[in-house]
PyMOL CGO cylinders between C-alpha atoms (Angstrom):
from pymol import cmd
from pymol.cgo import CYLINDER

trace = [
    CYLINDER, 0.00, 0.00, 0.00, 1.65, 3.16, -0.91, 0.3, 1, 1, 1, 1, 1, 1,
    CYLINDER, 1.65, 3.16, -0.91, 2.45, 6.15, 1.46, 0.3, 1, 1, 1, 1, 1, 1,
    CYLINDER, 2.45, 6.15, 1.46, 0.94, 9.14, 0.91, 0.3, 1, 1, 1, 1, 1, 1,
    CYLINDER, 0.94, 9.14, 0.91, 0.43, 11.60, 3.56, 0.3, 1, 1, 1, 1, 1, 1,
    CYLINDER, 0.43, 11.60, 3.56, 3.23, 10.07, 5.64, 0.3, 1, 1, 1, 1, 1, 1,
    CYLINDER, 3.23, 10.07, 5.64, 6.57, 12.17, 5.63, 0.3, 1, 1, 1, 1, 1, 1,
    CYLINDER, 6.57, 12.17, 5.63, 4.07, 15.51, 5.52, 0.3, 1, 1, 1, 1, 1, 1,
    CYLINDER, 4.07, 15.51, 5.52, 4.54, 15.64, 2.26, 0.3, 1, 1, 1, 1, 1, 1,
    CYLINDER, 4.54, 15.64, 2.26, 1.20, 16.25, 1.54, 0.3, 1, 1, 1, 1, 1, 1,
    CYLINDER, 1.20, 16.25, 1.54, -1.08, 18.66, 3.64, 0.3, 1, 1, 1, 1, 1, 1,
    CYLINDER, -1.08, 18.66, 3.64, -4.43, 18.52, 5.01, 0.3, 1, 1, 1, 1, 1, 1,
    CYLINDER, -4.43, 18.52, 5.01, -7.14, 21.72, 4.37, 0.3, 1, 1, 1, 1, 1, 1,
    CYLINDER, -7.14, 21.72, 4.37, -6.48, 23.75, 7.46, 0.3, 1, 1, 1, 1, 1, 1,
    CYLINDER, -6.48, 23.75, 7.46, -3.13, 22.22, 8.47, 0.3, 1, 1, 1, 1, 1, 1,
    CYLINDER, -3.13, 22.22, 8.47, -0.41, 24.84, 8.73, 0.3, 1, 1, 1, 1, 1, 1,
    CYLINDER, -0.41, 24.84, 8.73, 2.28, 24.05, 5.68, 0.3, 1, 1, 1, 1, 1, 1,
    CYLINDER, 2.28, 24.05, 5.68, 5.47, 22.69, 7.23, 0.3, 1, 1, 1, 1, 1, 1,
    CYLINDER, 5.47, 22.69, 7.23, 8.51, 25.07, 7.33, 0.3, 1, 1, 1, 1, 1, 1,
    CYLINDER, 8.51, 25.07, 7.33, 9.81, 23.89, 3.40, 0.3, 1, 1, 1, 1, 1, 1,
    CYLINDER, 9.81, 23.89, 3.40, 6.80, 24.36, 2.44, 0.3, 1, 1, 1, 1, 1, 1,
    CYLINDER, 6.80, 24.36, 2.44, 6.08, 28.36, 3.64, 0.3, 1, 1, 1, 1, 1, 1,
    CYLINDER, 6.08, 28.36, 3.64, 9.39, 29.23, 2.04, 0.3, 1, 1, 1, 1, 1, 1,
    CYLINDER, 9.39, 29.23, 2.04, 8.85, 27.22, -1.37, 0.3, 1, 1, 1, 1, 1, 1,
    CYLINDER, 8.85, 27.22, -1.37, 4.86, 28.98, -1.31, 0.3, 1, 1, 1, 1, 1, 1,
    CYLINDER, 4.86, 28.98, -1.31, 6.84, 32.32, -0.14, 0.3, 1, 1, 1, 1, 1, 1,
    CYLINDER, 6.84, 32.32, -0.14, 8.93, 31.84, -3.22, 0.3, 1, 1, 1, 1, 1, 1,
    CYLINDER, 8.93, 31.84, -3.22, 6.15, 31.05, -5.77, 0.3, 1, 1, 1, 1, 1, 1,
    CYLINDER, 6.15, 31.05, -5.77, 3.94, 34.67, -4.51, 0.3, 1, 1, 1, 1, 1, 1,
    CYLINDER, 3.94, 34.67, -4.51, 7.81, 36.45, -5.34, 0.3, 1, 1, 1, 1, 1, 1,
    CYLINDER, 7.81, 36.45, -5.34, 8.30, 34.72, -8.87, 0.3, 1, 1, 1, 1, 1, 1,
    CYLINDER, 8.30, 34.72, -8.87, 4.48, 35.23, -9.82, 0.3, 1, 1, 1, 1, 1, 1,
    CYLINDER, 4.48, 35.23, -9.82, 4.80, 38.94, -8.42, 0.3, 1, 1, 1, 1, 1, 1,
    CYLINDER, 4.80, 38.94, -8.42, 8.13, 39.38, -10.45, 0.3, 1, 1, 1, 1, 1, 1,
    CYLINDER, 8.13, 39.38, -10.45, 6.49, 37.83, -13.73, 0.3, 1, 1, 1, 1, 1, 1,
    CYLINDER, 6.49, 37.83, -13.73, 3.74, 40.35, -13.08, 0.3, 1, 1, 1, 1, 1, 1,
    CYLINDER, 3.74, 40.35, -13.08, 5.81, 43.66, -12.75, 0.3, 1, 1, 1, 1, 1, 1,
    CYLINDER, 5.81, 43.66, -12.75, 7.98, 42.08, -15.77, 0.3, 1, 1, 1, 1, 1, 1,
    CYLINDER, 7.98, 42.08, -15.77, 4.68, 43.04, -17.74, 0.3, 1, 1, 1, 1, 1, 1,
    CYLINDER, 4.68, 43.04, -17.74, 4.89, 46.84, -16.83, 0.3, 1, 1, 1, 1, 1, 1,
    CYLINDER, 4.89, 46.84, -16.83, 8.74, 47.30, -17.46, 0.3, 1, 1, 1, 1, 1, 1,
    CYLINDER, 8.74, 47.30, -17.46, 9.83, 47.95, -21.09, 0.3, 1, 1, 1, 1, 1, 1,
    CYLINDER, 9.83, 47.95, -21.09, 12.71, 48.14, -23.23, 0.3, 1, 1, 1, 1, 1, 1,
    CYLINDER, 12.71, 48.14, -23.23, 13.23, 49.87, -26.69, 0.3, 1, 1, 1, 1, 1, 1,
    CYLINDER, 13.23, 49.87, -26.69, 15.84, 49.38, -28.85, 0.3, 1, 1, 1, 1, 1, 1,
    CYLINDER, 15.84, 49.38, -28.85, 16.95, 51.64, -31.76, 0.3, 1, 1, 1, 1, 1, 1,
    CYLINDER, 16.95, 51.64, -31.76, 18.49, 51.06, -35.00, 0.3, 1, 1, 1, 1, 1, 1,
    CYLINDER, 18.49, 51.06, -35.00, 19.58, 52.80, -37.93, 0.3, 1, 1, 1, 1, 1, 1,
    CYLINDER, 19.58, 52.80, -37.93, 20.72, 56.15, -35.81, 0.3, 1, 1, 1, 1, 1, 1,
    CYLINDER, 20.72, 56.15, -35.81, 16.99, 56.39, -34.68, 0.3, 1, 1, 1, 1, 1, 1,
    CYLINDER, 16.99, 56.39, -34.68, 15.25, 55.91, -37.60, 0.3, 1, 1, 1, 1, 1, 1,
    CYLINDER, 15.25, 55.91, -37.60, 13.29, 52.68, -35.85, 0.3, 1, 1, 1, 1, 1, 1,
    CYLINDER, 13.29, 52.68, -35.85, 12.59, 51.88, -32.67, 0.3, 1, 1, 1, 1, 1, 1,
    CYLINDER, 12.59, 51.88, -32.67, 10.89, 48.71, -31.05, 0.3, 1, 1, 1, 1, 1, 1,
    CYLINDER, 10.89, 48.71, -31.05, 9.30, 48.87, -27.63, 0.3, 1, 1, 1, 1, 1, 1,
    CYLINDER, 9.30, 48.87, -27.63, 8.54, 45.77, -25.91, 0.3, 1, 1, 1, 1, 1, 1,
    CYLINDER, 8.54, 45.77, -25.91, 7.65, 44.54, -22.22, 0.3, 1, 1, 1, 1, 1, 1,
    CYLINDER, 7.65, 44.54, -22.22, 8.86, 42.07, -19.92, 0.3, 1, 1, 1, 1, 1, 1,
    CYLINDER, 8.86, 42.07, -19.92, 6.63, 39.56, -20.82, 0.3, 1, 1, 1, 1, 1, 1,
    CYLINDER, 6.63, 39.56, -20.82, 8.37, 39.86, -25.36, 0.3, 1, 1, 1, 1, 1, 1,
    CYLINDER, 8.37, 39.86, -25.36, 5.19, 41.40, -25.84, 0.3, 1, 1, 1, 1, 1, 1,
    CYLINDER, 5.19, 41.40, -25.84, 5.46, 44.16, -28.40, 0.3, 1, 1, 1, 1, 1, 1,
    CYLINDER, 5.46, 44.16, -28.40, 4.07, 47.63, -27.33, 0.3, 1, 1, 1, 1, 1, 1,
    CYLINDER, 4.07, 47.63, -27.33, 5.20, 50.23, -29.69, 0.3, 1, 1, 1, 1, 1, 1,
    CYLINDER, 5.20, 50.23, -29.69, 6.66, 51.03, -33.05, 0.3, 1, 1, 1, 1, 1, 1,
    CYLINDER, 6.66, 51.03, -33.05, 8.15, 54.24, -34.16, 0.3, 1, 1, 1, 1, 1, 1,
    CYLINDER, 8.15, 54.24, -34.16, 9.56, 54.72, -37.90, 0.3, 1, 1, 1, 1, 1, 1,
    CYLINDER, 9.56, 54.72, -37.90, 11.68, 58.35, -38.96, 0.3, 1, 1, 1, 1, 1, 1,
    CYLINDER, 11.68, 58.35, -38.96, 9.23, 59.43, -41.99, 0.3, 1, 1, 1, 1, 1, 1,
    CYLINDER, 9.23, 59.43, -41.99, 13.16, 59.97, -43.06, 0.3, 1, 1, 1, 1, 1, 1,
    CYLINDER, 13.16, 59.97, -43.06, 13.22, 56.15, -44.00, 0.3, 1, 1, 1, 1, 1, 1,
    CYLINDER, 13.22, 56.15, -44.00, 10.07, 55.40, -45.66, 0.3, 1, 1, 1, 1, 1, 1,
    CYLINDER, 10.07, 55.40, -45.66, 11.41, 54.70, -49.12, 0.3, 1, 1, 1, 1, 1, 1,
    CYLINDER, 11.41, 54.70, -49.12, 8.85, 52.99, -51.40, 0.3, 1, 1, 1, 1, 1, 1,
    CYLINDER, 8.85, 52.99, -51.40, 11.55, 52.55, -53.72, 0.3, 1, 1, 1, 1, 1, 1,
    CYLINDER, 11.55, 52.55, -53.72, 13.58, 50.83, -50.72, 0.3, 1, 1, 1, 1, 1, 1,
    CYLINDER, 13.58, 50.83, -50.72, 10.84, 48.85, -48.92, 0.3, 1, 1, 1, 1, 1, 1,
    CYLINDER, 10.84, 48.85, -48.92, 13.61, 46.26, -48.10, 0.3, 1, 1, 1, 1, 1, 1,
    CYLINDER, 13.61, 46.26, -48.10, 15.75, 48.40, -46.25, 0.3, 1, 1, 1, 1, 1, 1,
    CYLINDER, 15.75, 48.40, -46.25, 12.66, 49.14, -43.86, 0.3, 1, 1, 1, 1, 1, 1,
    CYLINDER, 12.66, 49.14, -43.86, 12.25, 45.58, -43.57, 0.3, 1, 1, 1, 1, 1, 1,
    CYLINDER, 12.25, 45.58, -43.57, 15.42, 45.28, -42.63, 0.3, 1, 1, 1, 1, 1, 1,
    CYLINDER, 15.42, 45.28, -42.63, 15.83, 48.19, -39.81, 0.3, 1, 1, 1, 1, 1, 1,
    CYLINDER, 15.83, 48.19, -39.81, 12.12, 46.36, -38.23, 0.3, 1, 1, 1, 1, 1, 1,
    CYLINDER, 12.12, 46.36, -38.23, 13.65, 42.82, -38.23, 0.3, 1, 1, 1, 1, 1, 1,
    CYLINDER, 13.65, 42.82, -38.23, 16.77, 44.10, -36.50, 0.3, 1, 1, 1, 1, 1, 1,
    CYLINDER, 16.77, 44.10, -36.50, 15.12, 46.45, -34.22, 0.3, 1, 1, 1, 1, 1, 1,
    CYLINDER, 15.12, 46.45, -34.22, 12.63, 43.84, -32.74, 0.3, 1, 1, 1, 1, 1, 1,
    CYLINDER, 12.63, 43.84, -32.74, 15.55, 41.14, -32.49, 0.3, 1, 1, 1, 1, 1, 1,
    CYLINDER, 15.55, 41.14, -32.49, 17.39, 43.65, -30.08, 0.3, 1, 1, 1, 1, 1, 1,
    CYLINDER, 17.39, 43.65, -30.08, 14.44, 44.04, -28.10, 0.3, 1, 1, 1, 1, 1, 1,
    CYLINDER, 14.44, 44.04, -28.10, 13.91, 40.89, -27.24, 0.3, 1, 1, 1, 1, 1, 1,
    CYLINDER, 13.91, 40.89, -27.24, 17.49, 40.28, -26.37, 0.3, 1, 1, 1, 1, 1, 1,
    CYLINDER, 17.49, 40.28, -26.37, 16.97, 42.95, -24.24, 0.3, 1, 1, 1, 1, 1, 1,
    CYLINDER, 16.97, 42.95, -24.24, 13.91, 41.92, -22.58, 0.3, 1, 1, 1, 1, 1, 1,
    CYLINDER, 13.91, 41.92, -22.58, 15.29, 38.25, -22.21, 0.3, 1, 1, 1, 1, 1, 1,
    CYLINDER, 15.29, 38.25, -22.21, 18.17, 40.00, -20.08, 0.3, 1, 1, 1, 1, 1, 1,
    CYLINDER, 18.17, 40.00, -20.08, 14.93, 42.19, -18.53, 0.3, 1, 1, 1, 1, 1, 1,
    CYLINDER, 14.93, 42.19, -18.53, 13.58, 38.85, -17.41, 0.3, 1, 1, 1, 1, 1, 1,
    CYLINDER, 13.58, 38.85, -17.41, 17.23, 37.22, -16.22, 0.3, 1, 1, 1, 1, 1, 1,
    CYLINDER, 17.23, 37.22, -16.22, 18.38, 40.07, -14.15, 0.3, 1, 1, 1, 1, 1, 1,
    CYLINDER, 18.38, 40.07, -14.15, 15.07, 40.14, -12.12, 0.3, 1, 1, 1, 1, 1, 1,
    CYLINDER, 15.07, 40.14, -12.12, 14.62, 36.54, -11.70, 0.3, 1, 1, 1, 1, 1, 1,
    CYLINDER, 14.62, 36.54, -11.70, 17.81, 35.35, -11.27, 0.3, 1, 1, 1, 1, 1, 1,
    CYLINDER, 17.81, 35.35, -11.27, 17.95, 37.04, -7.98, 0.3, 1, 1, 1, 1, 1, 1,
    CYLINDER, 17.95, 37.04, -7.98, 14.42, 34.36, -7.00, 0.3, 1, 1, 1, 1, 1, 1,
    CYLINDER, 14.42, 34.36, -7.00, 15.92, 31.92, -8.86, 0.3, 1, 1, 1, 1, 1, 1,
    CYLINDER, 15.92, 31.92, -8.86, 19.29, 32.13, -7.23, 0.3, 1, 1, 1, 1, 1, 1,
    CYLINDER, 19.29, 32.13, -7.23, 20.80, 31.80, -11.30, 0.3, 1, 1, 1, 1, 1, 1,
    CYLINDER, 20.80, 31.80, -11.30, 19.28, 28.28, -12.38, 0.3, 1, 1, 1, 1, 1, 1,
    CYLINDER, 19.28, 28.28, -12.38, 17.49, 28.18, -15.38, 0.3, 1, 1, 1, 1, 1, 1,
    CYLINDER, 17.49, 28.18, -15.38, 13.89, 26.74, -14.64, 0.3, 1, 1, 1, 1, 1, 1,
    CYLINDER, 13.89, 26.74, -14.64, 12.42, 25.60, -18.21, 0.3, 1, 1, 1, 1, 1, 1,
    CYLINDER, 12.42, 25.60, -18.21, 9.04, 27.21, -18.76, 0.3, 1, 1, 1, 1, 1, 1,
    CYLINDER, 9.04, 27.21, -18.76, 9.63, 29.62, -15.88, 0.3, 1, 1, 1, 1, 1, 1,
    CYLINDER, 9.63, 29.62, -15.88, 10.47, 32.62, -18.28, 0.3, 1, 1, 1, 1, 1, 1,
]
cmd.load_cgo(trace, "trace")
């Protein structure tokens, strides 16, 4: 017959959570309150000597766009392409090291897959 609920490894409704198990639940509310305020910090990254930028949030979430009128070439639609492609690929290095910097200090530097 197998074991469970011996070792307090599980908990009963009502019991109070042994020690481990306050800081791990302490430690979840920090990460999910971290992953929260990721959402309302941003980066933007500019390319070209301004003529794009690319905002974008904690969570890689795109919030803004700005193009220099200077660089709107129809003849040169590539170019454009281009300075976008560029602009949101430094973003979201940026926001990845966003994400690292204010984790890492919950996470104590592991990598958790699927944590951000």
């Amino acid at each position: 017959m197998g074991s469970k609920g011996k070792g307090g490894r599980f908990r009963m409704p009502g019991m109070p959570a042994a020690p481990g198990m306050r800081q791990i639940e302490e430690l979840q509310n920090q990460l999910m309150a971290a992953q929260e305020a990721l959402g309302e910090e941003t980066v933007t990254a500019t390319v070209g000597g301004g003529a794009v930028s690319v905002t974008m949030n904690g969570h890689q979430e795109l919030k803004a766009i700005k193009i220099d009128p200077a660089v709107v070439d129809p003849e040169d639609v590539e170019m454009l392409q281009d300075l976008l492609v560029a602009a949101f690929n430094e973003a979201l290095a940026q926001s990845r090291k966003l994400v690292e910097a204010r984790m890492a200090p919950l996470t104590g530097g592991l990598n958790i897959p699927g944590l951000f």
